[in-house]
C-alpha positions as CSV (number, residue, x, y, z in Angstrom):
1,X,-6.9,9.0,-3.9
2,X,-5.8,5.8,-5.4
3,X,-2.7,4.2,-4.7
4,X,0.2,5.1,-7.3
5,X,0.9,2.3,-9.8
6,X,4.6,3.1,-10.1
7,X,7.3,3.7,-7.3
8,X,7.5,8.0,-7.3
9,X,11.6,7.0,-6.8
10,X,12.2,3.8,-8.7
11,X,9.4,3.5,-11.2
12,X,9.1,-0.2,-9.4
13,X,5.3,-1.5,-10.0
14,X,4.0,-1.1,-7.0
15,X,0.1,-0.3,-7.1
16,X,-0.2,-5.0,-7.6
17,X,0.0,-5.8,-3.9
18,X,-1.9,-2.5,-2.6
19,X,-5.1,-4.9,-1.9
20,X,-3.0,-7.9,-0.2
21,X,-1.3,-5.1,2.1
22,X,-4.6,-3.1,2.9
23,X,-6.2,-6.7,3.6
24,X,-3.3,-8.2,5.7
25,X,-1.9,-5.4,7.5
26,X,-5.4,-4.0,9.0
27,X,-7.5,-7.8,9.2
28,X,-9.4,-8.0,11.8
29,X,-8.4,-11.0,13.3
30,X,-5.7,-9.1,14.6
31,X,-3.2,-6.8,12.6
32,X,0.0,-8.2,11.2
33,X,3.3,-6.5,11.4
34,X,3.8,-4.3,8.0
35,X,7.2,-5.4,7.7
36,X,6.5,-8.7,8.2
37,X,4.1,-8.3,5.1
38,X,5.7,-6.4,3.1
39,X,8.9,-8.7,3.0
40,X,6.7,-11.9,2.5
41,X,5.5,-9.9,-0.9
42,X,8.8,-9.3,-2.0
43,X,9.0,-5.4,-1.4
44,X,12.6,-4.9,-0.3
45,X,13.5,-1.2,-1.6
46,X,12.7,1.4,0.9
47,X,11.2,3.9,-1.4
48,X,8.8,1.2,-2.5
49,X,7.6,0.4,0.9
50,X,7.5,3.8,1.5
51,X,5.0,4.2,-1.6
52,X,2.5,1.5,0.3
53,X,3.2,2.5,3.9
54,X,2.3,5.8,3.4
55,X,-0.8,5.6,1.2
56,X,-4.1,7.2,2.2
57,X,-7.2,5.6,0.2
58,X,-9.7,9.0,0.3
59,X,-11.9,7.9,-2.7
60,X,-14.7,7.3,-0.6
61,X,-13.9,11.2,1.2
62,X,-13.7,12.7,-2.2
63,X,-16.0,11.7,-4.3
64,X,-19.6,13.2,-2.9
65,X,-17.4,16.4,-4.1
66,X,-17.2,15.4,-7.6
């Protein structure tokens, strides 16, 4: 669904570079490293990078259901 404003772990905000990550990591000039953008956007815990990483955006899958 929507990315998670808060860390799960931490409570770190984390949902403010969602739309920079999404646009960098999969541009389609060619795809940039993830790590590479996460550390340029200053997202050094693990969990936190965990919380981007592993997002799924499935807005557009759900809602026809609603």
């Amino acid at each position: 669904m929507m990315v998670p404003v808060r860390c799960f772990t931490c409570g770190k905000v984390v949902g403010e570079y969602w739309e920079e990550y999404k646009a960098r990591a999969a541009n389609e000039e060619g795809d940039e490293d993830p790590e590479k953008v996460l550390d340029e956007l200053g997202v050094e815990r693990q969990c936190c990078r965990r919380m981007l990483v592993s997002h799924k955006d499935l807005v557009d899958i759900v809602a026809p259901y609603q």
